[in-house]
N, C-alpha and C positions, 0 to 999 in steps of 0.2 A: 416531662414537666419543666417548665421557664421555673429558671432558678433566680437567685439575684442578682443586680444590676453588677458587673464587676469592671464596668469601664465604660470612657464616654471621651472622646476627644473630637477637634475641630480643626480643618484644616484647607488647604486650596490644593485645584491638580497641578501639575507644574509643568506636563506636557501629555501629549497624547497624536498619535499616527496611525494611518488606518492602515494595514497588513497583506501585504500581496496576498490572496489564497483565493481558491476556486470556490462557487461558493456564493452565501450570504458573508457581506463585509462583517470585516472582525476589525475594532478598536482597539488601540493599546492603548492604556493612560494612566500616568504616574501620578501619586501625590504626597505631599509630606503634611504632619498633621501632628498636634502637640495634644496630652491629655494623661490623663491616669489610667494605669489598672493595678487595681488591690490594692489603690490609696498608693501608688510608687508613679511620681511623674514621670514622662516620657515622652520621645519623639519619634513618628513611624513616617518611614520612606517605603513606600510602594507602589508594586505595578499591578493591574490587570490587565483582562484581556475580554471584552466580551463582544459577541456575536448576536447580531438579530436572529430573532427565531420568522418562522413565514408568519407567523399571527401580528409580529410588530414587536412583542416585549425580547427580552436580552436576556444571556446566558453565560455567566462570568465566570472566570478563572483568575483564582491571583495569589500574589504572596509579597508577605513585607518582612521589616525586621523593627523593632523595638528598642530602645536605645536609652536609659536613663543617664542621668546627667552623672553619677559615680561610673558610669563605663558598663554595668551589665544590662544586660542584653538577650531577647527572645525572639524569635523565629515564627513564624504561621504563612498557612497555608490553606486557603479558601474559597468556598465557591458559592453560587447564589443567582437568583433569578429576579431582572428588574424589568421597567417598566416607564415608560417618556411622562413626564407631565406637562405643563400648562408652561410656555416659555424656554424649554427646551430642559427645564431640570428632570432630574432623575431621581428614582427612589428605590435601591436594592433590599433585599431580604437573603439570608442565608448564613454557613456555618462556616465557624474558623477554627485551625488546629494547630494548637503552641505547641514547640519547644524549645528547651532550654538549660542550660545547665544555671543559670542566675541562682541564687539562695532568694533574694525575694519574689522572685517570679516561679517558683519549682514548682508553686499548685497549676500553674498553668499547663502543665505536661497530662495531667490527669483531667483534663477541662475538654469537653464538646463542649465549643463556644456559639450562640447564633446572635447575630447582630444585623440593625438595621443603618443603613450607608444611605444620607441623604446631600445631594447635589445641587446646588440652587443654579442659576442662569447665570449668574459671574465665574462659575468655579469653587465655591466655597463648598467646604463639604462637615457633616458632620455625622460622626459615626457612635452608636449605641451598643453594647455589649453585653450577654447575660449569660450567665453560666447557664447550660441545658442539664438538669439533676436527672 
């Protein structure tokens, strides 16, 4: 069951390089991106990785770090299935998994996270987050 909203931040990719491999192309693309979870501001630098699938939609791997402005900090690891829209944006779906040793991020370590990661045609990205109960 979708639990409640526990985070929402906005952000731009800040690069991205498509990856030697045999194969359907695989992208790599970084982004950093300012926002809250569990009401604690923060800044995430991350990378994925995703591959076309043959039907056209994509198949992501990634992981960032968390960073509040006191110095602590959490960890996640994530995957998720997207899909092209109208102008070249993107729109993902899928699940993330914290850790941490932080004191105000520690519910995060006990969290299946799913979240939706949306991309416009500049870069801009903004990502949704909800605890899965």
């Amino acid at each position: 069951m979708l639990g409640d909203k526990i985070g929402e931040e906005t952000g731009k990719i800040t690069g991205q390089r498509v990856l030697p491999r045999d194969g359907a192309p695989t992208v790599e693309t970084s982004f950093q991106a300012t926002g809250t979870i569990y009401g604690v501001i923060h800044t995430t630098i991350a990378t994925y990785r995703a591959t076309m699938r043959p039907d056209g939609n994509l198949y992501g791997e990634g992981q960032g770090v968390l960073m509040a402005p006191n110095g602590e900090s959490a960890t996640w690891k994530g995957s998720g299935v997207g899909k092209f829209g109208p102008g070249g944006t993107l729109s993902y779906r899928g699940a993330i998994y914290y850790q941490t040793a932080s004191p105000v991020w520690q519910r995060l370590n006990q969290v299946a996270a799913v979240f939706e990661y949306e991309v416009d045609a500049d870069g801009n990205t903004v990502g949704r987050i909800w605890e899965w109960k």
